[in-house]
C-alpha positions as CSV (number, residue, x, y, z in Angstrom):
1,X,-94.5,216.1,23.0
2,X,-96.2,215.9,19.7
3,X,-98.5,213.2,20.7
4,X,-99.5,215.8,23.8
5,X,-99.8,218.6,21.3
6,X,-102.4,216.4,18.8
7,X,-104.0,215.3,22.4
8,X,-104.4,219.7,23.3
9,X,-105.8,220.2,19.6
10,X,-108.2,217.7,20.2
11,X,-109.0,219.0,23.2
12,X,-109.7,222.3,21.9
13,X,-111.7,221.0,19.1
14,X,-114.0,219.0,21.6
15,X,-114.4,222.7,23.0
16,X,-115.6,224.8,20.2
17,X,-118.4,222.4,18.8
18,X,-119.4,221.1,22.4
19,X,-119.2,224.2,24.8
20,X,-121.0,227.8,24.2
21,X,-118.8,229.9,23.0
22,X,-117.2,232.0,25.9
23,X,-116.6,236.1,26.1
24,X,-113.5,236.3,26.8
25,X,-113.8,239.5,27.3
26,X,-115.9,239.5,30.3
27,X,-114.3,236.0,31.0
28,X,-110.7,235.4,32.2
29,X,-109.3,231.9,30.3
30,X,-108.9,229.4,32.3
31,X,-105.9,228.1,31.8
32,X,-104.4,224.4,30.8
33,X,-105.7,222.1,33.4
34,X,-102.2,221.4,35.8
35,X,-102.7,217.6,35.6
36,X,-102.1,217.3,31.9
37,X,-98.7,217.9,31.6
38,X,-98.2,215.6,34.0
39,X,-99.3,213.0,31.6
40,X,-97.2,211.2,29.8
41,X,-97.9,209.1,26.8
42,X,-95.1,206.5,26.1
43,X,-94.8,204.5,22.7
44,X,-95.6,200.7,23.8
45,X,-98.0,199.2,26.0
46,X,-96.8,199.6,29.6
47,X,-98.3,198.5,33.3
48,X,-98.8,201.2,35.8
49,X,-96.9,201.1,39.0
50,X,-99.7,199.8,41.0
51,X,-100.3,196.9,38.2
52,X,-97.1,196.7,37.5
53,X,-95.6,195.7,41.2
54,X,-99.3,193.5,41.9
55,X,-98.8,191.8,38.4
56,X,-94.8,191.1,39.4
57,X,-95.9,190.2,42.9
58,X,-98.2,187.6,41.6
59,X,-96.0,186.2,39.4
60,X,-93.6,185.9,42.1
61,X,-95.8,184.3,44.2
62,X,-96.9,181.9,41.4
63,X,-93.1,180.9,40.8
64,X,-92.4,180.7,44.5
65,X,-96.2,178.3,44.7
66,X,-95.0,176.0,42.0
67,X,-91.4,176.2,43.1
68,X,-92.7,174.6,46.6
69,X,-95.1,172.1,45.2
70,X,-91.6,170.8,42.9
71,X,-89.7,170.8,46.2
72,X,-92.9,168.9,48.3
73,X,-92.8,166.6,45.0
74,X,-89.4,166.0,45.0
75,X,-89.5,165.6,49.0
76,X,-92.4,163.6,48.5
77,X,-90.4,161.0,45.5
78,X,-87.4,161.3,48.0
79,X,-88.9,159.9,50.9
80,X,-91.4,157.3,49.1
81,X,-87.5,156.0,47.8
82,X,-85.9,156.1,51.3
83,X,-88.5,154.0,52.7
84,X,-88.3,151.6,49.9
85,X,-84.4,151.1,50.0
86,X,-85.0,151.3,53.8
87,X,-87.0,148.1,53.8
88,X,-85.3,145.8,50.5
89,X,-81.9,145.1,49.7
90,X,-81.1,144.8,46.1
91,X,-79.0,141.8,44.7
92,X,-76.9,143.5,42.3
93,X,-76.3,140.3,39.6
94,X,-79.9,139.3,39.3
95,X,-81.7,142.9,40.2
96,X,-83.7,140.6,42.8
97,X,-85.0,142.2,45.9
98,X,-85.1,141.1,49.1
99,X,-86.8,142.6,51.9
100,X,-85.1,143.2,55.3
101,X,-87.7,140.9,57.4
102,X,-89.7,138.2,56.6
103,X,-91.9,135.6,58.1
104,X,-90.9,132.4,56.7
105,X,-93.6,129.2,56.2
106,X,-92.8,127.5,59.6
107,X,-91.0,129.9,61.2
108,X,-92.5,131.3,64.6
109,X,-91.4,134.5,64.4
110,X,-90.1,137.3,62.2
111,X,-86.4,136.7,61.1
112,X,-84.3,139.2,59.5
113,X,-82.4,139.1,56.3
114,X,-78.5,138.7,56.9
115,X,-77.1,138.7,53.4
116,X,-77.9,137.7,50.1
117,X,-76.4,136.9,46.8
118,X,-76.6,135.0,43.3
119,X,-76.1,131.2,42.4
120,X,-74.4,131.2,38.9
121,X,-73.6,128.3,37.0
122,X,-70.8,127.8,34.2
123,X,-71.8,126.2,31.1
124,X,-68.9,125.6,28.4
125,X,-67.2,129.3,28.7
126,X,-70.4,131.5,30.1
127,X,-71.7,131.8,33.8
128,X,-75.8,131.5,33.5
129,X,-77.4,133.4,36.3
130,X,-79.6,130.1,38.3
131,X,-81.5,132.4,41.2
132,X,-80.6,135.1,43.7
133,X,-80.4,133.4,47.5
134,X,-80.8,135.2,50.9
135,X,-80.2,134.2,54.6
136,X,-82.9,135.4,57.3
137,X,-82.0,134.8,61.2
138,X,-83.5,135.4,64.5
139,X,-82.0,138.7,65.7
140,X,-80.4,136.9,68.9
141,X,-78.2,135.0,66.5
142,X,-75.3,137.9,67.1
143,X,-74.7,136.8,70.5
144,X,-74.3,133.1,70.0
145,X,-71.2,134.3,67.7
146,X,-70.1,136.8,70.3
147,X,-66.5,135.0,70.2
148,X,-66.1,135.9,66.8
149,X,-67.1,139.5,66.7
150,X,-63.8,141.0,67.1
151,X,-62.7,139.3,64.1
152,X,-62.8,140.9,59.9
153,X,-65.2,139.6,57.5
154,X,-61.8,138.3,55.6
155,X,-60.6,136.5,58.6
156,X,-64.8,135.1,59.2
157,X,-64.6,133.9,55.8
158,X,-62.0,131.4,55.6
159,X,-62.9,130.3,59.6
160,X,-64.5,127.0,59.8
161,X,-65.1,127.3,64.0
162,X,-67.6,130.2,63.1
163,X,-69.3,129.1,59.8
164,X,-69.7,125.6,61.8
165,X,-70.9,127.6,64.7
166,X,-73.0,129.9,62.4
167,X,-74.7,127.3,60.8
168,X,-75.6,125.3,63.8
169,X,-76.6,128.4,65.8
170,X,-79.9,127.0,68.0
171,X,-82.2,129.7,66.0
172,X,-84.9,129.4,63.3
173,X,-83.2,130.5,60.2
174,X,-84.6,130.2,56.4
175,X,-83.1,130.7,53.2
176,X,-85.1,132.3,50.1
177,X,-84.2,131.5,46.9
178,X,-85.8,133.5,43.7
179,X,-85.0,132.2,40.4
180,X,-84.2,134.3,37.6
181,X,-84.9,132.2,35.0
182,X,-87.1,129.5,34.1
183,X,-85.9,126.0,34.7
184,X,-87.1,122.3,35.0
185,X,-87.8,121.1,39.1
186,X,-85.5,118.1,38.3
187,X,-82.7,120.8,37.2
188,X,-82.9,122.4,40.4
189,X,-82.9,119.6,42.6
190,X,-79.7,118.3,40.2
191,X,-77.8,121.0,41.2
192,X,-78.6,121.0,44.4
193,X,-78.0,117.1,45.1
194,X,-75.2,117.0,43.9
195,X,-73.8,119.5,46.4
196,X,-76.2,117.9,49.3
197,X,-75.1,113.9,48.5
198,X,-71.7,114.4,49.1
199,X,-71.8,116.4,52.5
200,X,-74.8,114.0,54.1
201,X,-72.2,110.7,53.3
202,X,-68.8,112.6,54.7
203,X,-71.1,113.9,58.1
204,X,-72.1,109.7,58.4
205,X,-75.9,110.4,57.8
206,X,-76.2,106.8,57.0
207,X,-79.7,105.6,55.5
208,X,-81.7,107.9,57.4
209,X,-79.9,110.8,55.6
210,X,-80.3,109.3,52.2
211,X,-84.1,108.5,52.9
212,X,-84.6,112.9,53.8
213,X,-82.4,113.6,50.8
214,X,-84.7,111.2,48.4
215,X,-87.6,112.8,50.1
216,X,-86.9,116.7,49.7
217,X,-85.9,115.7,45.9
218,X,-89.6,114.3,45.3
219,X,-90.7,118.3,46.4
220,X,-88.9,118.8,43.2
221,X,-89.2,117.0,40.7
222,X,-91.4,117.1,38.0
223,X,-92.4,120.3,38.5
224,X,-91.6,123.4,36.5
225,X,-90.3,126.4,38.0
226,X,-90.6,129.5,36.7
227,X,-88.4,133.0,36.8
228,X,-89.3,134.1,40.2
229,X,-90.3,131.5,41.4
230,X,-89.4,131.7,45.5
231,X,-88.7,128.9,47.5
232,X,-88.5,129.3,51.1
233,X,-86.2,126.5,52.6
234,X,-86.2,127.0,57.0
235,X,-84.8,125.4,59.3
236,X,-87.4,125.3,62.7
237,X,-85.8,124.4,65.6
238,X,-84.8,121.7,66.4
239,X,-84.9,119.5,63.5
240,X,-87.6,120.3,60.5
241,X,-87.4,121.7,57.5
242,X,-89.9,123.4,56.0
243,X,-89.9,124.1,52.0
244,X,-92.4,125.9,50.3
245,X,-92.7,126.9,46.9
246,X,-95.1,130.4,45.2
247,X,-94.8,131.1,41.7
248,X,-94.6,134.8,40.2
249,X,-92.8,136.6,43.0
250,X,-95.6,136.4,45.6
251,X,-94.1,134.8,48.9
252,X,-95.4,131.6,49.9
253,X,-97.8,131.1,53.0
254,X,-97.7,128.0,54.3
255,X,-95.5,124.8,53.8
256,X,-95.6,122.2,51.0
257,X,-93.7,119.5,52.5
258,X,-91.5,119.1,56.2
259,X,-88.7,116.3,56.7
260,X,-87.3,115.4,60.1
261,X,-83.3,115.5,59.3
262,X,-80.6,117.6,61.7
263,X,-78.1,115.8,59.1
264,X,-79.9,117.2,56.3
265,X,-80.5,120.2,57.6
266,X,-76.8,121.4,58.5
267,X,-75.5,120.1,55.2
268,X,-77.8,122.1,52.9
269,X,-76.9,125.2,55.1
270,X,-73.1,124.2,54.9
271,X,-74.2,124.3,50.6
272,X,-74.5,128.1,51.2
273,X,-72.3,128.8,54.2
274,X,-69.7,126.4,54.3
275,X,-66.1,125.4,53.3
276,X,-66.7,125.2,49.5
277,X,-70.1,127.3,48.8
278,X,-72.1,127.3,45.8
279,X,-72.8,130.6,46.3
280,X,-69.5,132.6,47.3
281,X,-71.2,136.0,47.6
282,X,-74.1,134.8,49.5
283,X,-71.4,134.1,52.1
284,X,-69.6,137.0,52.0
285,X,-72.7,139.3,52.2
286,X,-73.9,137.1,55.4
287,X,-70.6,136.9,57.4
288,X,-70.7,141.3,56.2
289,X,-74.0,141.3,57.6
290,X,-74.6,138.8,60.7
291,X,-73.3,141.5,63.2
């Protein structure tokens, strides 16, 4: 009320030095103007009602704008990751990924990826981490194991019938190993021969099997292999392997040597999927995975 009283002086003022003086005699005095008590001054800044609801309805709208571009972002993030897991499976020791199909060197068709899982090897008191290994199959290769089906991945695993009958399976098949570390080409075929050697002289593969084994060995050796390094070893019906080697991840597209060997070829699946494997989770996550 004091502020509207110092407003009516003013007023008043502005009156006598701008405005003829009236006879108020002959004059009636107007009275206060009815819309200035309805006036009302407050102490702060404030927004009219008008500005006030379009200035909260804005802001509003601005929260609600940025609150849908989060949730299209977030949608957006989720989805790009849902078609990534969709499409790789993760190796959990070695963080390698593996994706779901692939189109091995010398492989006719697209195969898909059964299991996969790490090759460790124990030096003194440590296990070193050698490469992540995974399986891919023909799709079809369920129903040549269709007498097994009914069976649990425990009972698969210690069943020699259905690795034997797994391994053999008349279906291109490849396995892909990615190291995950660097090692020498005579390392890696070390390792490997000495689980190959044994298994070609107890299947009887006489000198033809020692002449394949001395063969995929020269692939090897002498030649340095790299961390992540991928090797793509296939079997393409009925009886050649195909191995081919890319450095740096990328996937190798077309094959660097082929050996005529059946022999060979069941005993270096048997490394992976057989009685004693190198590998142990490979297996598991294969027999888990072939149906």
């Amino acid at each position: 009320m004091a502020a509207a009283s110092v407003t009516m002086a003013a007023l008043t003022s502005i009156g006598a030095v701008g405005v003829p003086e009236i006879d108020n005699a002959r004059t009636p005095r107007l009275s206060t103007p009815a819309f200035l008590p309805s006036i009302q001054f407050r102490s702060g800044p404030f927004i009219s009602e008008f500005f006030g609801a379009s200035w909260k309805a804005q802001s509003l709208t601005r929260v609600a704008f940025a609150q849908a571009s989060v949730s299209r972002s977030i949608a957006t993030m989720a989805a790009k990751a849902s078609v990534g897991l969709e499409n790789e499976v993760l190796e959990p020791v070695t963080g390698i990924k593996f994706l779901r199909n692939t189109i091995a060197p010398g492989a006719s068709k697209e195969l898909v990826l059964a299991g996969a899982g790490v090759r460790e090897k124990k030096i003194a008191f440590l296990k070193v981490k050698v490469y992540a290994v995974g399986l891919y199959v023909e799709p079809s290769v369920a129903s040549s194991l269709e007498a097994w089906k009914a069976k649990t991945a425990s009972e698969l695993e210690k069943d020699e019938g259905f690795c034997k009958a797994l391994i053999g399976a008349p279906i291109e098949k490849s396995l892909r190993i990615v190291l995950a570390r660097d090692i020498e080409g005579a390392q890696f075929w070390g390792a490997l021969d000495e689980a190959l050697a044994p298994r070609l002289r107890a299947a009887g593969a006489g000198a033809a099997g020692e002449k394949a084994l001395a063969a995929f060995g020269d692939v090897f050796k002498g030649r340095p292999l790299k961390e992540r390094t991928v090797i793509f070893l296939t079997w393409t019906q009925p009886s050649t392997l195909d191995i081919s080697i890319s450095e740096e991840g990328a996937s190798p597209s077309a094959s660097d040597a082929s050996i005529e060997s059946e022999a060979l070829l069941f005993c270096l699946f048997d490394v992976y999927l057989g009685k004693e494997p190198v590998s142990p989770t490979t297996k598991a996550a294969v027999i888990k995975g072939i149906f």
